[in-house]
C-alpha positions in Angstrom: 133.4 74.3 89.1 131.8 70.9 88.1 130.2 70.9 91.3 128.3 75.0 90.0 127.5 73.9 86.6 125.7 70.8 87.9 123.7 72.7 90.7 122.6 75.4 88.2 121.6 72.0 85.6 119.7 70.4 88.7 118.3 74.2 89.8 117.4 74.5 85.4 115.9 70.9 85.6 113.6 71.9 88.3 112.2 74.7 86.9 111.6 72.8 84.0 109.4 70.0 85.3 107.5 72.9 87.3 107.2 74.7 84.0 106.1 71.9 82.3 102.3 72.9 83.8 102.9 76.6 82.0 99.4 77.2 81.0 98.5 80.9 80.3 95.6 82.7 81.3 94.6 84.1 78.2 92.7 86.8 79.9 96.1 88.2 81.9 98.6 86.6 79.6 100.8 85.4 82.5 101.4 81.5 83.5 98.8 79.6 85.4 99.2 80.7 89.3 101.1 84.0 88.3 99.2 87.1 89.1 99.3 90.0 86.8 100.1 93.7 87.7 100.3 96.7 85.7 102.7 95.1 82.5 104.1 92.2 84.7 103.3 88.8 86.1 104.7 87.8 89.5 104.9 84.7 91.2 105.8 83.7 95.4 108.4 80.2 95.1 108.1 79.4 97.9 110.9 77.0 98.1 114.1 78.2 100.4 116.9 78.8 98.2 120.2 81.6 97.6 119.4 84.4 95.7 121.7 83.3 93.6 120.0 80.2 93.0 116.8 82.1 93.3 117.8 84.3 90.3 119.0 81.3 87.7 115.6 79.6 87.9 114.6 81.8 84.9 113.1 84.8 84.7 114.2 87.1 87.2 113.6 88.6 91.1 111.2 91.0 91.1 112.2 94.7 90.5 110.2 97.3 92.2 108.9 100.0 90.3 106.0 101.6 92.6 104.5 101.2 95.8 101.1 99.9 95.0 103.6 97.1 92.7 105.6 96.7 96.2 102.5 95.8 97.8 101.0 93.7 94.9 104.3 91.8 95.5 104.0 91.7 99.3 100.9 90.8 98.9 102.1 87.5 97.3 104.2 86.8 100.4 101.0 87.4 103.0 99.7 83.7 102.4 103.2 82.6 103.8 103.4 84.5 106.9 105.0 87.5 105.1 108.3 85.6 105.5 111.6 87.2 104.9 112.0 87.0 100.9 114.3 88.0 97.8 113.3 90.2 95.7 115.9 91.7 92.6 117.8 93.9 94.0 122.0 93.2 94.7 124.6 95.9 94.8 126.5 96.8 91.3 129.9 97.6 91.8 129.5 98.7 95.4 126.8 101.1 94.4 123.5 101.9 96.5 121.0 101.6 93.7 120.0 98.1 93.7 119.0 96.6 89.9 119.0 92.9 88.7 116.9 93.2 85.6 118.5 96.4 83.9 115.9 98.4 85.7 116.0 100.9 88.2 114.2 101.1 91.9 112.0 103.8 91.5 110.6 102.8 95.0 112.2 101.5 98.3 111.1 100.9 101.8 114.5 100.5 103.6 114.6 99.8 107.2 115.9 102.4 109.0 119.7 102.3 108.6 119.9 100.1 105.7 121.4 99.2 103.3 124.6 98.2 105.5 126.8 96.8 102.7 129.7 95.1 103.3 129.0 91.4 102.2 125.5 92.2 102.3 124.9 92.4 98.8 121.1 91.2 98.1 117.7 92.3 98.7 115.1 91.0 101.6 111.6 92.3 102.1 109.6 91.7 105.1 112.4 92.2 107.6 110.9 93.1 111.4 107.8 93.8 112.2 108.0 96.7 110.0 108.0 94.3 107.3 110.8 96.5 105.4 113.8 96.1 102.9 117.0 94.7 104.4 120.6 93.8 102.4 121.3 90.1 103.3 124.3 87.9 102.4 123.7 86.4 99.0 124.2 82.5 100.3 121.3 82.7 102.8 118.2 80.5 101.7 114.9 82.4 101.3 111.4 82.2 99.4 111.8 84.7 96.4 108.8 86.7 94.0 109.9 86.4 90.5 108.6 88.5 87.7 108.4 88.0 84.1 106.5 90.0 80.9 103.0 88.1 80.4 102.0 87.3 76.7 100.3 89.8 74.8 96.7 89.6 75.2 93.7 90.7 72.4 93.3 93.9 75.1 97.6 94.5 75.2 97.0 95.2 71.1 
């Protein structure tokens, strides 16, 4: 247990020094190297972690609410090879619909014959060549797209 609550101090600590650069672009209202879409900001971390780990950084993996947001996110991934990559979605209570930020999936791109289950309980974009959505055990280390609300800007009001 000691060994959890420091990874997730060391994981907290991290984001931290990273966030200390948080400037906002006033004219989007998200963090400096976020992008904006729609009413959210979004973000490629590039760094290979769990999505567990991936999720406790702050904020949270991106929910999908739309294709043009899935491609907006994909997008993000496309400087990076369009690697294999987290994105908010993990089974609740052995149920299909995948949600990690209270929100639904209005949108998915499953691979054909997925989701599996089992102990294949998180979401992965940009599996195959197809570049769709695959469940992946929640310990294997991947890049994630985050998303968070951006400020509210003199053209939100």
């Amino acid at each position: 247990m000691k060994l959890l609550v420091v990874a997730a101090l060391l994981c907290g600590l991290m984001v931290l020094t990273t966030a200390s650069d948080y400037r906002f672009n006033m004219s989007s209202g998200c963090p400096h190297g976020w992008s904006r879409f729609n009413l959210r900001c979004f973000v490629y971390v590039p760094r290979s972690m769990s999505w567990g780990q991936a999720e406790s950084m702050g904020g949270h993996l991106a929910s999908v609410h739309s294709s043009d947001e899935y491609r907006h996110i994909q997008k993000l991934t496309g400087d990076h090879d369009y690697k294999e990559t987290w994105i908010g979605g993990s089974y609740i209570c052995q149920l299909v619909t995948f949600v990690i930020d209270g929100s639904s999936f209005h949108y998915t791109h499953w691979c054909p014959g997925e989701p599996t289950g089992g102990n294949q309980n998180c979401l992965q974009i940009n599996y195959t060549p197809s570049k769709c959505w695959d469940d992946l055990e929640c310990g294997v280390h991947r890049p994630s797209v985050c998303h968070e609300t951006p400020i509210k800007t003199q053209t939100d009001v």
